[in-house]
NUKOL-691945 format. One record per residue (C-alpha): residue number from 1; y, x, z. Coordinates in steps of 0.25 Angstrom, whole numbers, plus 5000, padded with zeros to 4 digits. Layout:
REM residues N
+-----+------+------+------+
! pos !    Y !    X !    Z !
+-----+------+------+------+
! NUM !    Y !    X !    Z !
...
+-----+------+------+------+
***
This chain:
REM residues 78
+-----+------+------+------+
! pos !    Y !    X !    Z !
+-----+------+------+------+
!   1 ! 4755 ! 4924 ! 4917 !
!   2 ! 4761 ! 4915 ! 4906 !
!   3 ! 4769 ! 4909 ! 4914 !
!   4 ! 4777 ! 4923 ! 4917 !
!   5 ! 4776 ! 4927 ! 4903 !
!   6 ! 4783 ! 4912 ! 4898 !
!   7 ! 4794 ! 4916 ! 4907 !
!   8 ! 4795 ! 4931 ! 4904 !
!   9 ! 4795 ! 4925 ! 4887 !
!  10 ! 4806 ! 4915 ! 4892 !
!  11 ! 4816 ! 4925 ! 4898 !
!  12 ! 4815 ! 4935 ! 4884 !
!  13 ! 4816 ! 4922 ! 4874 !
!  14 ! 4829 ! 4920 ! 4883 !
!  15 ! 4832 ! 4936 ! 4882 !
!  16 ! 4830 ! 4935 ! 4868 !
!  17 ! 4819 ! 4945 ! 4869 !
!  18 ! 4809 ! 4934 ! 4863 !
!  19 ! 4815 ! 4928 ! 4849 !
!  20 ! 4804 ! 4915 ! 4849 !
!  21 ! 4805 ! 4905 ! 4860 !
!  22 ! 4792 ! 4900 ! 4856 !
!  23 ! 4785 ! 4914 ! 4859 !
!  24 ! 4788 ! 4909 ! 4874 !
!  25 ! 4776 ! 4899 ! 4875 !
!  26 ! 4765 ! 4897 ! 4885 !
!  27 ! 4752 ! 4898 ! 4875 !
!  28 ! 4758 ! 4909 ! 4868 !
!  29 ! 4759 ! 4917 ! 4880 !
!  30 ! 4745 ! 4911 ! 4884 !
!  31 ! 4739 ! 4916 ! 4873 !
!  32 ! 4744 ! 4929 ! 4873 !
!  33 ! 4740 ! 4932 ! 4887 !
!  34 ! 4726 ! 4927 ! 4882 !
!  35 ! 4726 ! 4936 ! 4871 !
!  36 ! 4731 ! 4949 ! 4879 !
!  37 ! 4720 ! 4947 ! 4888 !
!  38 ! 4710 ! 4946 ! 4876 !
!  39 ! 4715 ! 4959 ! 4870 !
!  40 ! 4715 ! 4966 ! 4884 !
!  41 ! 4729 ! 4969 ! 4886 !
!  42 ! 4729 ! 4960 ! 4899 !
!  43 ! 4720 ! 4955 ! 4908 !
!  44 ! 4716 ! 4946 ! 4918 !
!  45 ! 4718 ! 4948 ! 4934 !
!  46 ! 4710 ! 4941 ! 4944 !
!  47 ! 4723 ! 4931 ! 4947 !
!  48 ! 4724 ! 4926 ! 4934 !
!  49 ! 4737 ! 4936 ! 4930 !
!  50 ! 4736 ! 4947 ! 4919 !
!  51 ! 4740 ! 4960 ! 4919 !
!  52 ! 4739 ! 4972 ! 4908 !
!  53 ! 4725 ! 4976 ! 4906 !
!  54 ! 4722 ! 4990 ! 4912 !
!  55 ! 4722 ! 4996 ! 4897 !
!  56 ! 4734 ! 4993 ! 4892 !
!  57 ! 4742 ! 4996 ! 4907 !
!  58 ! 4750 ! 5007 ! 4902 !
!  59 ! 4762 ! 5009 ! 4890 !
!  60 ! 4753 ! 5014 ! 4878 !
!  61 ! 4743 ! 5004 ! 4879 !
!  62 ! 4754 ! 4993 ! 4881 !
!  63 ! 4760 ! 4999 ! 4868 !
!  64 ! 4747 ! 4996 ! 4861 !
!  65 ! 4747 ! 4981 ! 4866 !
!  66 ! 4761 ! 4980 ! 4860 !
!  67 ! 4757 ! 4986 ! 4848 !
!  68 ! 4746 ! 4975 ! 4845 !
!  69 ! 4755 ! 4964 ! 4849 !
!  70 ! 4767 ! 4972 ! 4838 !
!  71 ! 4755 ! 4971 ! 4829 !
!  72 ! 4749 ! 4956 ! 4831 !
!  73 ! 4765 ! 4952 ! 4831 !
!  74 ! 4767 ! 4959 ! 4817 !
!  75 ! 4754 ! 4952 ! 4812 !
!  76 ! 4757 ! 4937 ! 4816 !
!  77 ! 4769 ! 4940 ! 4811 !
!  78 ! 4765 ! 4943 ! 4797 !
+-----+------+------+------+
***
């Protein structure tokens, strides 16, 4: 899974989409991952990939994970 996502950050830091090169790294996509799985947004399938938890499979409940990451972003940033 990290693997797809490194490349996927690769080709928007190339489009210009991600500003940071350094927002394109193998822990911090890691530890990501880690931490949407301990919130419940994602969730584990029996081959080892990860897909959207049940709960938040539809637009409303995606807006609301986009709202908390909006809010975390704004916080670090402080």
């Amino acid at each position: 899974m990290a693997r797809r996502a490194l490349a996927l950050g690769n080709r928007m830091f190339l489009a210009g989409d991600i500003h940071m090169r350094e927002a394109v790294s193998k822990p911090l996509i890691q530890n990501a991952l880690l931490v949407f799985r301990e919130e419940g947004y994602l969730e584990q399938l029996p081959d080892n990939k990860l897909s959207l938890a049940q709960s938040f499979a539809n637009q409303e409940a995606a807006g609301t994970i986009e709202g908390r990451l909006r809010g975390f972003c704004n916080f670090a940033g402080d």
